[in-house]
C-alpha positions as CSV (number, residue, x, y, z in Angstrom):
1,X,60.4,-51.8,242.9
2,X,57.9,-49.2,243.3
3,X,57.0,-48.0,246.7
4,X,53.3,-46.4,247.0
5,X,53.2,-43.2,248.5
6,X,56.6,-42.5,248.3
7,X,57.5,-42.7,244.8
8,X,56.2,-41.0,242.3
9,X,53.4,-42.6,239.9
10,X,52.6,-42.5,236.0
11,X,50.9,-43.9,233.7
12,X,53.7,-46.6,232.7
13,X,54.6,-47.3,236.0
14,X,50.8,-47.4,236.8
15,X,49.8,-49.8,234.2
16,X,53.4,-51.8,234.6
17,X,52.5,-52.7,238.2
18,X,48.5,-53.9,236.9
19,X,50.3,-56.1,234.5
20,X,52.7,-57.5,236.9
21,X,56.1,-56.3,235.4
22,X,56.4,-54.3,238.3
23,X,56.8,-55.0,241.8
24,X,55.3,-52.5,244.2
25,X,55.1,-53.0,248.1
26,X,54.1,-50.4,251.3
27,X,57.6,-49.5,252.6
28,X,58.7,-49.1,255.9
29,X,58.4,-45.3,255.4
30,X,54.9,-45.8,254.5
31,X,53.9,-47.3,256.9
32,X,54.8,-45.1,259.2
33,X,52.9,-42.1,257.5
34,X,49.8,-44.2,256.9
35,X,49.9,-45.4,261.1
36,X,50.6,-42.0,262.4
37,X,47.6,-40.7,260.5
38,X,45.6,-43.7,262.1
39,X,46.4,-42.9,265.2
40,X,45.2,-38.9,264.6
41,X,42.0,-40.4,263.2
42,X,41.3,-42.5,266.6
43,X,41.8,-39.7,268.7
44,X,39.3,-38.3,266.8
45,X,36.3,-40.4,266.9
46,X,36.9,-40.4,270.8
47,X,36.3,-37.0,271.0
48,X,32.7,-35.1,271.7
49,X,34.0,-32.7,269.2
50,X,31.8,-33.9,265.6
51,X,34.2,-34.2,262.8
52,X,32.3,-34.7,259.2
53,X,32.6,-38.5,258.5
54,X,34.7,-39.6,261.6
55,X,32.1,-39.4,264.3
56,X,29.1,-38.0,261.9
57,X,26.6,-39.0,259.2
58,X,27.3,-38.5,255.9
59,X,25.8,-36.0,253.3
60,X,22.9,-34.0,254.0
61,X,23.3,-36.2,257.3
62,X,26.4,-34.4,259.0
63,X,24.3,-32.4,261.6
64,X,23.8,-36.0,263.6
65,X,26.6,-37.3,265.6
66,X,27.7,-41.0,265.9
67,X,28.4,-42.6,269.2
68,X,32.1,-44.6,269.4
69,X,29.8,-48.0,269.1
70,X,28.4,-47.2,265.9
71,X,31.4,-46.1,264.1
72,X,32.3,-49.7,262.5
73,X,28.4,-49.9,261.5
74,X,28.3,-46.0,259.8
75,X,31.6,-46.8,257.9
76,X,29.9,-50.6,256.6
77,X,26.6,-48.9,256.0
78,X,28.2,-46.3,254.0
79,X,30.0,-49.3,251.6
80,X,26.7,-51.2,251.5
81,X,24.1,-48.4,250.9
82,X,26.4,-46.6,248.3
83,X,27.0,-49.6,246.2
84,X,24.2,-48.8,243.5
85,X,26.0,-49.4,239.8
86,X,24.5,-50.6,237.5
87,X,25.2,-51.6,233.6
88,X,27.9,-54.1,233.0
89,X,31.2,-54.6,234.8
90,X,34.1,-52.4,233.9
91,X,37.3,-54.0,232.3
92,X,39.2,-56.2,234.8
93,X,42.1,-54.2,234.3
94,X,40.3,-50.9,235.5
95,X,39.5,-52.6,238.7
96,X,43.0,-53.5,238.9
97,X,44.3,-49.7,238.1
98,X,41.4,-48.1,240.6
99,X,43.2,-50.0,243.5
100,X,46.8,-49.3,242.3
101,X,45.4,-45.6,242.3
102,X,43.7,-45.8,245.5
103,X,46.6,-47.7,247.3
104,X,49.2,-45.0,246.4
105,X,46.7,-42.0,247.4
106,X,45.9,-43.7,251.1
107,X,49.9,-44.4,251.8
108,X,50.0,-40.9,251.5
109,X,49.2,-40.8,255.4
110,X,46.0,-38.1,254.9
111,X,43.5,-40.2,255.0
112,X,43.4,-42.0,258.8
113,X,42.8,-46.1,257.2
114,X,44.6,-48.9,259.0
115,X,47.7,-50.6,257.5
116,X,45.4,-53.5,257.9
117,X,43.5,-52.2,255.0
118,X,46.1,-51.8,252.7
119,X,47.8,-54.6,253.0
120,X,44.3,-56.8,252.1
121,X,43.8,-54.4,248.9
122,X,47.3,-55.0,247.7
123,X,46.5,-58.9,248.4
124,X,43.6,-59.0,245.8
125,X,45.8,-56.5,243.9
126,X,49.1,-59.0,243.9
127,X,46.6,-62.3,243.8
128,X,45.0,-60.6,240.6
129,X,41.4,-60.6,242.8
130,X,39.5,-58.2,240.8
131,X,36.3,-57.1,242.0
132,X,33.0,-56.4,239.6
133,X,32.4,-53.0,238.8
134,X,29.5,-51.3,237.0
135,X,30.1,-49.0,234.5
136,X,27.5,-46.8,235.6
137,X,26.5,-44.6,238.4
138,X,29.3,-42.3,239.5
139,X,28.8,-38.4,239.2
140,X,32.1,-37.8,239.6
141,X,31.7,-35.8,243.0
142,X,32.2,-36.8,246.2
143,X,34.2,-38.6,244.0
144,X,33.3,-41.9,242.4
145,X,31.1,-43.7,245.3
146,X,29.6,-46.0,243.4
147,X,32.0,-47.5,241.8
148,X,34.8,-47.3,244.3
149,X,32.0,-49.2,246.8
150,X,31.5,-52.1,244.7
151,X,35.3,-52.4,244.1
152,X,35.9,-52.4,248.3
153,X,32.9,-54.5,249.1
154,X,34.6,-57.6,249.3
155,X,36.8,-56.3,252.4
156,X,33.8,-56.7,254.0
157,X,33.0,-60.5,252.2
158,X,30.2,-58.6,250.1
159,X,30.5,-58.2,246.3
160,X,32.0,-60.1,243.6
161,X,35.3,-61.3,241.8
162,X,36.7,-61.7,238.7
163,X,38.1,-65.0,239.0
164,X,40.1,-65.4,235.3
165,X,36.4,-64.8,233.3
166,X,34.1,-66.0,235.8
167,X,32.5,-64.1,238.7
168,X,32.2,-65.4,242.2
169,X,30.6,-64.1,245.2
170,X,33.8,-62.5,247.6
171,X,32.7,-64.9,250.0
172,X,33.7,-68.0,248.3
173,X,36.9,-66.5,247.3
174,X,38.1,-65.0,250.6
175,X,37.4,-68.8,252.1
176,X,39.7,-69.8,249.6
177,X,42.3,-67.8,250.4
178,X,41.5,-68.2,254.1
179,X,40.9,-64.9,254.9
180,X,38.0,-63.2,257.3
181,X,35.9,-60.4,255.8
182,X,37.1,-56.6,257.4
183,X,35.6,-54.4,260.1
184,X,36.2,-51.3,258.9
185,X,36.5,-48.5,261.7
186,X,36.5,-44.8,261.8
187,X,37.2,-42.9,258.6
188,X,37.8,-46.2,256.3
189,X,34.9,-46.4,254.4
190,X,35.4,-42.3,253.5
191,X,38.5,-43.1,253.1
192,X,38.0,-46.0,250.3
193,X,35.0,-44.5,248.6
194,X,35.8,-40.6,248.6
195,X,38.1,-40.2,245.5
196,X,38.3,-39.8,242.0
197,X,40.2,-43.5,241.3
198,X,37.1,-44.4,238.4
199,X,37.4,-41.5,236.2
200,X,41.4,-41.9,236.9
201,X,41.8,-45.4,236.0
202,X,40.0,-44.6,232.7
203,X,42.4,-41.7,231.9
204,X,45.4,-44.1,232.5
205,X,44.2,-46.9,230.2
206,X,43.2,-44.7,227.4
207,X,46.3,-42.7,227.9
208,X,48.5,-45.6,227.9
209,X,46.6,-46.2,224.4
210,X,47.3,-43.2,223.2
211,X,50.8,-43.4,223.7
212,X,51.4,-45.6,220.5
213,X,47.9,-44.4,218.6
214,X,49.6,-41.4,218.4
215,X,52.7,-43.0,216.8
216,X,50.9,-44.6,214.5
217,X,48.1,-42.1,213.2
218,X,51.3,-40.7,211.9
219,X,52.3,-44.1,210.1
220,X,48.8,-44.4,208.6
221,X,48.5,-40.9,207.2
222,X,52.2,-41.5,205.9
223,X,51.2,-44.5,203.8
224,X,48.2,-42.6,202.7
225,X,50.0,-39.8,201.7
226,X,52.7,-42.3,200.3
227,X,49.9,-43.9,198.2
228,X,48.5,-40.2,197.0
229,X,51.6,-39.8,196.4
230,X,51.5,-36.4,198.1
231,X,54.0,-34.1,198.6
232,X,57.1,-33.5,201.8
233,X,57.1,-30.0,201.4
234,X,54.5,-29.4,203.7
235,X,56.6,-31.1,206.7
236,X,59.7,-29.1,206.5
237,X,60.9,-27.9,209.6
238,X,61.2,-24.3,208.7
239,X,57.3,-24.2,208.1
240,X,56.6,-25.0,211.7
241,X,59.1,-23.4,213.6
242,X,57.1,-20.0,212.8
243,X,54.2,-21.3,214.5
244,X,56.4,-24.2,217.2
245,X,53.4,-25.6,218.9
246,X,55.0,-28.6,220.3
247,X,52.5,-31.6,218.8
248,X,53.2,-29.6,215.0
249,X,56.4,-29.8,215.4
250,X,56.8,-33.3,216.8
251,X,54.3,-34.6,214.0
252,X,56.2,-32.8,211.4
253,X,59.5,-34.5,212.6
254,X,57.9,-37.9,212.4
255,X,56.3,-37.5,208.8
256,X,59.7,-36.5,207.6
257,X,61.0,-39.4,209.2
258,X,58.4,-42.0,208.0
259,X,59.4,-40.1,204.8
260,X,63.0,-40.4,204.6
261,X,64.6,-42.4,201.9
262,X,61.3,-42.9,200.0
263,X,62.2,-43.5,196.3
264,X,58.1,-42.7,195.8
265,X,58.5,-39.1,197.0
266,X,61.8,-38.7,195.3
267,X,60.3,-39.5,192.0
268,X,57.6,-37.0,192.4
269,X,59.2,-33.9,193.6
270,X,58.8,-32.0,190.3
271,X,55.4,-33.2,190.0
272,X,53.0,-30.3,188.5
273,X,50.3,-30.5,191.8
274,X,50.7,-27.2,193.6
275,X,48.4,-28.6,196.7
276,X,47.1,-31.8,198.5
277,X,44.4,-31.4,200.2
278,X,44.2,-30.4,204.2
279,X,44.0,-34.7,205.3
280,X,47.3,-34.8,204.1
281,X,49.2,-31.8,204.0
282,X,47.4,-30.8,207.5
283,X,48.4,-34.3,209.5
284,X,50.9,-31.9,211.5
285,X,48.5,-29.0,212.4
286,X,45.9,-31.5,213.2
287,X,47.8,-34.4,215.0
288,X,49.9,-32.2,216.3
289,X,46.6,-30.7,217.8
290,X,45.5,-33.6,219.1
291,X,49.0,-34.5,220.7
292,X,49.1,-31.5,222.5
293,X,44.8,-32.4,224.2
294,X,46.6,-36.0,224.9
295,X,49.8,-34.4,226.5
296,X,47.8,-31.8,229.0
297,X,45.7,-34.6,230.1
298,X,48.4,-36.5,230.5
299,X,50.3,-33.8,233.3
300,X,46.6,-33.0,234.9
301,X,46.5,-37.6,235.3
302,X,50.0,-37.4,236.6
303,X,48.8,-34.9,239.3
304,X,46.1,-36.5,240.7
305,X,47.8,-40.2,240.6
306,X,50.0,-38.6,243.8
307,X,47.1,-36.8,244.9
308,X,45.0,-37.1,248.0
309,X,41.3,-37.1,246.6
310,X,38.7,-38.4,249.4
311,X,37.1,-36.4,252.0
312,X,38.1,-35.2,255.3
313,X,42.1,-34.9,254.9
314,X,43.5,-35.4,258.3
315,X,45.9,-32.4,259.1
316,X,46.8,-32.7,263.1
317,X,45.1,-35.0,265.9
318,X,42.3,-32.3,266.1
319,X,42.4,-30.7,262.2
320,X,40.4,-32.6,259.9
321,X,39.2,-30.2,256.9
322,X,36.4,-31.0,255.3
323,X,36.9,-29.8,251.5
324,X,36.3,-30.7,247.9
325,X,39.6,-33.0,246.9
326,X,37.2,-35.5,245.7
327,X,36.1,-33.1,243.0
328,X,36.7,-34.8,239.5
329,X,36.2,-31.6,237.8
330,X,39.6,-31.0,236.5
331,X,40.1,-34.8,235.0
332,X,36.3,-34.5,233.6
333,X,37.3,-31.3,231.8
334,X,40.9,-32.4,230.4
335,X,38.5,-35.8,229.5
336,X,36.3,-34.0,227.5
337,X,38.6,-32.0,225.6
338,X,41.2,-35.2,224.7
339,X,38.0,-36.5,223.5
340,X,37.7,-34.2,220.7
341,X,41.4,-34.6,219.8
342,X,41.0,-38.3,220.0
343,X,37.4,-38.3,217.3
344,X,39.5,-35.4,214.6
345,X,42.5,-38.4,214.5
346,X,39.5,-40.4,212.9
347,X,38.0,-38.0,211.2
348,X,40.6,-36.8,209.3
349,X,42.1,-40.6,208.8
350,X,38.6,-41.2,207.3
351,X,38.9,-38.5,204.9
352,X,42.5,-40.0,203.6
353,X,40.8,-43.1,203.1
354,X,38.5,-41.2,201.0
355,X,40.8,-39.6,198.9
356,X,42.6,-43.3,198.3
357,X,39.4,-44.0,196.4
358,X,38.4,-41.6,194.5
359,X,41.0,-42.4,191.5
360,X,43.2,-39.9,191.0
361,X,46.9,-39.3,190.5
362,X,47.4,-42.8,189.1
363,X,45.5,-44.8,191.8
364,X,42.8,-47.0,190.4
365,X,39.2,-45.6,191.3
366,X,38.2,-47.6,194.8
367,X,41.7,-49.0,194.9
368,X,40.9,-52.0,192.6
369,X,42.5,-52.5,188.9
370,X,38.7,-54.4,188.0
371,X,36.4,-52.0,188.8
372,X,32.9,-52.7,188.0
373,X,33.0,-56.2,188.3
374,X,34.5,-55.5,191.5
375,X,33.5,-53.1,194.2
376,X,36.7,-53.0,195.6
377,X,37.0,-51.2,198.9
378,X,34.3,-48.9,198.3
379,X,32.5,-50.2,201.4
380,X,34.8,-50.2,204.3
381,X,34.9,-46.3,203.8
382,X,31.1,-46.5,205.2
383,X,32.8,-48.3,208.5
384,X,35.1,-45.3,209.2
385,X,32.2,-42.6,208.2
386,X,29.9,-44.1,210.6
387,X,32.6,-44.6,213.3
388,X,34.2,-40.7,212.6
389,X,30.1,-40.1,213.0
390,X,29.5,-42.4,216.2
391,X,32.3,-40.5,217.8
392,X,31.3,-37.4,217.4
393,X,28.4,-38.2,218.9
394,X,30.5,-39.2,221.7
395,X,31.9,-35.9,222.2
396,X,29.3,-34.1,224.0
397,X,31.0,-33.1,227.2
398,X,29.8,-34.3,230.2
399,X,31.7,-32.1,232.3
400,X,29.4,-29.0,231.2
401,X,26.5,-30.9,232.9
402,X,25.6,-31.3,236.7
403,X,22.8,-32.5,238.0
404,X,22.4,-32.1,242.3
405,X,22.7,-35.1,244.2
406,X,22.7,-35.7,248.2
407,X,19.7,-33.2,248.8
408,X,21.8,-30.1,247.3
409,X,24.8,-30.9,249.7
410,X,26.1,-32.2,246.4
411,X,24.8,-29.6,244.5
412,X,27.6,-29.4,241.5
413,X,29.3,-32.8,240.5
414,X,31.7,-33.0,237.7
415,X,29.9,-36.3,235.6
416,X,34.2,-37.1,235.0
417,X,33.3,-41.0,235.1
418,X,31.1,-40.8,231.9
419,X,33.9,-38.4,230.3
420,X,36.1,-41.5,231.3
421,X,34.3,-44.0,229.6
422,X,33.7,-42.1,226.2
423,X,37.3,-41.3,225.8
424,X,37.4,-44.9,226.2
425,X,34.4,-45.7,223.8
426,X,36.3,-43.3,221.2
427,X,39.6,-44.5,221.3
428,X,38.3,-48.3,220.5
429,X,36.7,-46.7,217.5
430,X,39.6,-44.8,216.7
431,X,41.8,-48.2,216.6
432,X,39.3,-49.8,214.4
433,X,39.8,-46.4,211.6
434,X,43.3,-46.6,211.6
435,X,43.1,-50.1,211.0
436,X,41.3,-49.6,207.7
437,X,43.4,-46.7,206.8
438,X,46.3,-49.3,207.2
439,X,44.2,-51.7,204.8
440,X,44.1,-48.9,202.5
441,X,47.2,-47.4,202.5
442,X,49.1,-50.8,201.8
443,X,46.4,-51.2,199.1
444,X,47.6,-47.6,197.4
445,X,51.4,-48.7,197.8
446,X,50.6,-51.7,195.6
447,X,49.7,-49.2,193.0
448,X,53.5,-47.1,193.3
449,X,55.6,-50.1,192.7
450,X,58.2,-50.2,192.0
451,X,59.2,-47.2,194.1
452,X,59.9,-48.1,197.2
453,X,59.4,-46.3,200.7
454,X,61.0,-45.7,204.0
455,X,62.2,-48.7,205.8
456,X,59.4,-48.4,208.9
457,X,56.7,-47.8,206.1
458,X,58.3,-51.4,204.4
459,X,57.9,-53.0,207.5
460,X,54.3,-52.0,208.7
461,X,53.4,-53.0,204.6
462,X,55.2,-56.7,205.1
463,X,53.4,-56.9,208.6
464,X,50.1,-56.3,206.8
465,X,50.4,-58.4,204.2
466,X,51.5,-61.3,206.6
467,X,47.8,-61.2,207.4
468,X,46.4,-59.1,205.0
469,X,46.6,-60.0,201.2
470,X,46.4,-57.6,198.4
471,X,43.0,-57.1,196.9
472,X,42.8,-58.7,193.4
473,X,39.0,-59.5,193.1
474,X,36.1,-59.2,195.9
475,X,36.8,-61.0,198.5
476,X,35.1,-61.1,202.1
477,X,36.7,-58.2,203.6
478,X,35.4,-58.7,207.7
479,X,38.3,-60.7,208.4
480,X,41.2,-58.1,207.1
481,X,39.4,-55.9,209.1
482,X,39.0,-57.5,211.9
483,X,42.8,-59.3,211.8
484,X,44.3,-55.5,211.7
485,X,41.9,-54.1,214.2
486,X,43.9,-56.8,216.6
487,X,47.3,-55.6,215.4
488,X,46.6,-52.2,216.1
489,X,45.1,-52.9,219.5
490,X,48.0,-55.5,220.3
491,X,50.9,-53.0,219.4
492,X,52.2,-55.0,216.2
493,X,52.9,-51.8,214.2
494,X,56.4,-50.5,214.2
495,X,55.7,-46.6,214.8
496,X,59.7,-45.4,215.3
């Protein structure tokens, strides 16, 4: 049982609790935070004394002060008038995430929002009521306002749900569920909109992904290099604990272990090749790389899921400081660079697959024994050199760009939510790579029998071939293709 704002949140526990196998509720200690900070926030917007936010306009509009009867109206207005996205929805299960995120960062008791609220978000969040996002129109400072306004609109019966596949106006669906549309007061909409929960909930979903593409980058290039038939020495312990950066070192562990027992290796050991080339012998400098990009994004996400990120944080019953927590700079950044390890995984997966066709070492040229006749799988080496390509396109970072907003208040914004959804965009083409390297690689091993290989490499080539057959003659290759690309997206792959 997982209690927001008191516990401590990952990316596991964060994406265990959007697909339901973990329970999370607002404890009693919670609570209390969360109304004590109310109760600072209301003392507040009674005062004569302007506070940015709680009894002012917003922006380049914080010089005009708002009487106690127009707070409710400023805090709607500020939902309504900043709910500008455009482009198609986001995932369902980002919406889901965002609020997970945002829940846990308001029962922190900073932000000054009624328990009220809370409890309704964790409603559509427990009722699986997920709200339409578009995918475009945050700049990532003050935080992600458009996105985080269309996912709260429908406290206020504005907006849309995901209902299953189908969207339906909030209305319909609160009247369903008997329940009356919010008046936000003082602080709330700040408090819901002011935050970084859009270029978050992307981090956590492609980090979750990366948690077993990781794995099994490693089991791909080990086939491959099984198929090459390629050499172990290059994996030896000794060789990277003069240079013990800690992705090396845990890539060389696992090659060794994908490795171990391999009949294939065994028989080639006095073989009269000095070198492989750099996609092979490389995988630990180059995962190993890319491991350590995923793993320093992964402690700057696990920061700011118990971080307070909107805008004022309430200190005292007259101390509200107006700073820049809503800043997505330091996500955008980490974003960009775990980009760039995520594209070299499929670039250098492509160039494997490469080498698998070019015919040497005992492999038939383009991995088919009727060549000429046959094209073999010549052509699904295009499909990963125009992905590997597409993603580097996808690697321009964001984060080095800013473009004012807000008049100049705003005047440097981080872009984090577009660094979001290209490390998104990348790792879906990444999946689709190793998914032909998998293709190939159980095509190569066809070609080293009857040697046989490591136990976890014989498993991943008997789940292949339970979908995939080998390649005798031509065939209509979308399907393979396509039936892998689901494996590797659904986890089917034994990686340890």
């Amino acid at each position: 049982m997982f209690k927001y704002g008191i516990d401590h949140l990952t990316v596991h526990i964060a994406m265990a609790i959007a697909n339901g196998t973990e329970k999370a509720i607002v404890d009693v200690q919670a609570q209390d935070k969360v109304k004590a900070c109310r109760k600072k926030v209301e003392i507040m917007a009674a005062s004569d004394k302007a506070v940015y936010g709680i009894n002012t306009g917003f922006g380049p509009l914080c010089d005009v002060q708002i009487t106690p009867e127009q707070t409710s109206k400023l805090q709607e207005n500020l939902l309504i008038t900043h709910a500008v996205g455009v482009g198609n929805p986001i995932d369902k299960q980002l919406s889901k995430i965002m609020m997970i995120c945002k829940v846990h960062a308001l029962c922190q008791g900073f932000s000054g929002v009624r328990l009220e609220l809370i409890e309704r978000i964790l409603f559509f969040i427990d009722n699986d009521l997920l709200p339409v996002v578009p995918e475009q129109g945050s700049v990532g400072a003050s935080g992600d306002l458009a996105p985080l306004s269309h996912l709260f609109l429908p406290l206020l019966g504005e907006g849309e749900f995901f209902i299953n596949d189908v969207i339906v106006p909030s209305k319909e669906v609160l009247q369903k569920y008997n329940l009356k549309p919010l008046k936000l007061e003082a602080k709330e909409g700040l408090g819901l909109i002011n935050g970084t929960q859009f270029i978050l909930a992307h981090a956590i979903m492609g980090l979750q992904k990366m948690n077993y593409l990781l794995d099994l980058v490693d089991v791909s290039g080990a086939m491959s290099l099984e198929g090459f038939q390629g050499s172990a020495s290059p994996f030896r312990e000794e060789l990277h604990a003069v240079r013990p950066f800690k992705g090396n070192i845990k890539v060389a562990e696992r090659i060794r272990m994908l490795l171990r027992g391999s009949q294939n290796v065994q028989n080639h050991l006095e073989c009269e090749r000095v070198q492989d080339p750099y996609s092979i012998r490389c995988m630990p400098q180059v995962h190993g790389a890319s491991r350590n990009a995923i793993m320093h994004l992964n402690e700057l996400a696990d920061i700011e899921m118990n971080s307070v990120t909107d805008n004022p944080i309430i200190l005292s019953d007259t101390e509200a400081i107006s700073g820049g927590n809503f800043h997505g700079q330091p996500l955008a950044m980490a974003l960009d660079y775990a980009s760039i390890a995520v594209s070299e995984l499929g670039n250098i997966a492509d160039r494997r697959c490469y080498l698998l066709l070019e015919g040497k070492y005992g492999l038939p040229r383009l991995l088919t024994a009727a060549g000429g006749l046959n094209s073999g799988f010549m052509i699904p080496q295009y499909t990963t050199a125009a992905l590997v390509t597409e993603n580097k396109s996808l690697c321009f970072p964001p984060s080095a760009d800013s473009i004012p907003t807000s008049l100049g208040q705003e005047d440097h914004v981080s872009m984090g939510s577009i660094s979001g959804r290209q490390f998104n965009q990348i790792i879906g083409n990444l999946e689709k790579i190793i998914a032909i390297e998998l293709m190939y690689g159980a095509q190569a091993l066809e070609f080293r029998r009857p040697n046989t290989f490591s136990s976890i490499i014989e498993g991943n080539f008997a789940i292949i071939r339970k979908k995939v057959a080998k390649l005798e003659d031509d065939r209509v290759l979308k399907d393979d293709i396509n039936a892998l690309i689901k494996m590797v997206r659904n986890q089917e792959f034994i990686v340890n």
